[in-house]
N, C-alpha and C positions, 0 to 999 in steps of 0.2 A: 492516281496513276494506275491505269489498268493492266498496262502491258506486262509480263514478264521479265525480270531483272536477274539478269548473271552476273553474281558474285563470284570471283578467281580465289584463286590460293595466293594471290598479289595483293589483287582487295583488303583478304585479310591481314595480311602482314603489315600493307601500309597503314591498317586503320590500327595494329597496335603500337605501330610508331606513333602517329600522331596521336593516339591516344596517351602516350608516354607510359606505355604497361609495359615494352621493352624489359628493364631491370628487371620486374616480376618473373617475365617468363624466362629472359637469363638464366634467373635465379631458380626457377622449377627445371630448365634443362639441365642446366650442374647436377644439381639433386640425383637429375634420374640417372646421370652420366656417373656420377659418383657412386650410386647404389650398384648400377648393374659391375661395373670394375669391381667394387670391392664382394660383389656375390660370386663372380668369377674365380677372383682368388681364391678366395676362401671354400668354393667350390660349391656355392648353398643354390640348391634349386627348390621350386615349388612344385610339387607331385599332384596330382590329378586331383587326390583328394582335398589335400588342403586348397587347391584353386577354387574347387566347390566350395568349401565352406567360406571361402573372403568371396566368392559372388554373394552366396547368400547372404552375407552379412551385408555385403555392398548395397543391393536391393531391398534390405529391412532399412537400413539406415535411409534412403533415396524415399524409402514409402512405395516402392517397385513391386508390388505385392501380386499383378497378372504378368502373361507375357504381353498381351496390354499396353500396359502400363509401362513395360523394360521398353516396346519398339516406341511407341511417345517419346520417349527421354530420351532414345539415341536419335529419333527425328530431331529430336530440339535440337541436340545439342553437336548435329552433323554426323555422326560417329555409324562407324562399320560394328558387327558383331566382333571381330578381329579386332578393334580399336578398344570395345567395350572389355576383350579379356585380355589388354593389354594393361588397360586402368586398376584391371582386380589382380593381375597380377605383381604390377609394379606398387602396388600397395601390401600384397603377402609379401614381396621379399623384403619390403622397409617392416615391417614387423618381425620376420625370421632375423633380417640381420642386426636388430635392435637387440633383438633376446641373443642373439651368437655373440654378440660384441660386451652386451650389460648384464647379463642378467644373473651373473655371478657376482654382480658389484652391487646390489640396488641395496642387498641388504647393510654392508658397510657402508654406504652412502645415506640410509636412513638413518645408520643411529647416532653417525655424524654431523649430519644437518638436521636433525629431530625441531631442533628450536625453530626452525624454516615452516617447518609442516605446521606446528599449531596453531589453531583455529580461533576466531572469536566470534562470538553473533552481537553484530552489534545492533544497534538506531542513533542515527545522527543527523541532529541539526544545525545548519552553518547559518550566522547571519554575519552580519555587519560590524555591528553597533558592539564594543567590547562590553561597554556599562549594562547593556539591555543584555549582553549575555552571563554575564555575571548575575544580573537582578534576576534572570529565568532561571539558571542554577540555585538559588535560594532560595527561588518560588516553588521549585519542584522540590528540591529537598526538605524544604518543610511542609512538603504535601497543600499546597495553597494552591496546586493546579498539577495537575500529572502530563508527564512527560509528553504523553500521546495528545493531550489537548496542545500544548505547545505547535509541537506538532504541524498539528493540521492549521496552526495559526501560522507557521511562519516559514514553512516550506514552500518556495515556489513552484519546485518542479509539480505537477500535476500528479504523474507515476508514483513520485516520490510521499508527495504527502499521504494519498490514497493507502500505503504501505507505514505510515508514522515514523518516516525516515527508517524505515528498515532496510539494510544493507546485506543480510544475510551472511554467511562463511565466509571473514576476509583472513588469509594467511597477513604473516609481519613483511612479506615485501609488495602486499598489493597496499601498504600505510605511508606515508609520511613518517620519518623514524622519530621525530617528537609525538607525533600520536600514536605510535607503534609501542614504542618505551609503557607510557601511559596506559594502553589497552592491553595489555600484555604483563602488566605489573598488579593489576586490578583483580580483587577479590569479585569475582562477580558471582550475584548481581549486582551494581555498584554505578553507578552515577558519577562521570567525571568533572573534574575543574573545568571550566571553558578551555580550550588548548588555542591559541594564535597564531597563524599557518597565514600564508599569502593568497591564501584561498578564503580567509575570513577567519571566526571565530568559533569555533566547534563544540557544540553540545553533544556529548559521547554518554549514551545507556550501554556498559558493557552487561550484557544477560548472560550471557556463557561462553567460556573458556574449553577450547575442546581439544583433548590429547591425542594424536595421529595414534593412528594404528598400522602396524606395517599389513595391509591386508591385500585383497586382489587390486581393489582399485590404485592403492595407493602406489603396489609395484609397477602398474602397468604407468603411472604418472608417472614417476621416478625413470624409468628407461626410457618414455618416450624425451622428456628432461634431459636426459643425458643422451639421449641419441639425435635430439636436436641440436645441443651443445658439438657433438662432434661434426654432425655433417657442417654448419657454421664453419667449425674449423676447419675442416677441408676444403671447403670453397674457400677460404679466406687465401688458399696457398696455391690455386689453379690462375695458368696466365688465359684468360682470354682472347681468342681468336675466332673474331669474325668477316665474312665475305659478304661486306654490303653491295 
């Protein structure tokens, strides 16, 4: 098709009806309905400077590195200059009012959920067969085949094996809390029992046990955590009214 096609501001609506992304975008208007009221209150504005420094960041994190490259991405993505520092904007004041609301709390909230934060590096293998996994737990432990040969033998996923079931930084509530107990109980480096999960039978290399540090990253996770938890609850208590 050659001709020229006009898309409305209907167009788009209808297509995110029928696309059923509706709730989504619900759910991002609250958001931003809820931020801008409670900025209001509370009286927090973003200042000239700090709106430079979250463009900036907006555009390192985007890969926006010409002007370029900034007019590209507002071409894609339909967007006015005015639209573009609407985005940077309403992204500074969800950061200003995360910190105005949390950021006297993150530290009592760390060293109350400390047990939440710790880390494990694991590799694991899930199969099937409980007997074949139990017989590979034997075989590894007494060094009759290493872990990583397993491995590449009985890993289906492609990514997966390529890595010797490496899973990297898992916290205790990204587990199963029978494998959670288990990998978290463990002197590593240490070699678990097979574990029985509905997911199959789990060959667990726990390598390292890693103790949180209350550091930048970890504050900045902790308030984002908790300032997601609260918008949640805000919307959770807004009646909805819409003009279809």
């Amino acid at each position: 098709m050659s001709q020229p096609i006009n898309i409305t501001n209907e167009d788009i609506l209808t297509q995110i009806k029928i696309s059923c992304q509706t709730p989504e975008i619900i759910q991002e208007i609250l958001t931003r309905k809820v931020i801008a009221h409670t900025a209001a209150e509370a009286g927090i504005k973003i200042e000239n400077e700090e709106l430079q420094r979250a463009a900036d960041k907006f555009r390192l994190m985007n890969n926006l590195e010409s002007v370029d490259a900034t007019w590209s991405w507002l071409k894609k993505h339909q967007m006015s200059l005015t639209d573009f520092e609407e985005v940077v904007y309403s992204s500074a004041l969800s950061t200003k009012i995360a910190a105005h609301l949390f950021l006297d709390k993150i530290e009592p909230y760390f060293f109350e959920h400390q047990l939440d934060y710790t880390g494990a590096i694991i590799y694991e293998i899930v199969v099937d067969d409980e007997e074949l996994a139990i017989e590979l737990f034997y075989s590894i432990q007494e060094k009759e085949i290493s872990f990583y040969e397993v491995a590449h033998k009985y890993i289906e996923d492609k990514e997966l094996r390529r890595k010797c079931g490496y899973r990297g930084v898992i916290r205790r509530k990204e587990l199963k809390p029978e494998i959670s107990a288990a990998v978290f109980a463990a002197k590593a480096p240490q070699l678990l029992k097979p574990i029985v999960t509905s997911k199959g039978i789990h060959i667990i290399l726990v390598e390292e046990i890693i103790q949180p540090k209350l550091n930048n990253a970890m504050r900045h996770q902790i308030c984002s955590e908790l300032f997601d938890e609260w918008l949640k609850q805000q919307i959770e208590q807004i009646e909805i009214i819409t003009n279809n």
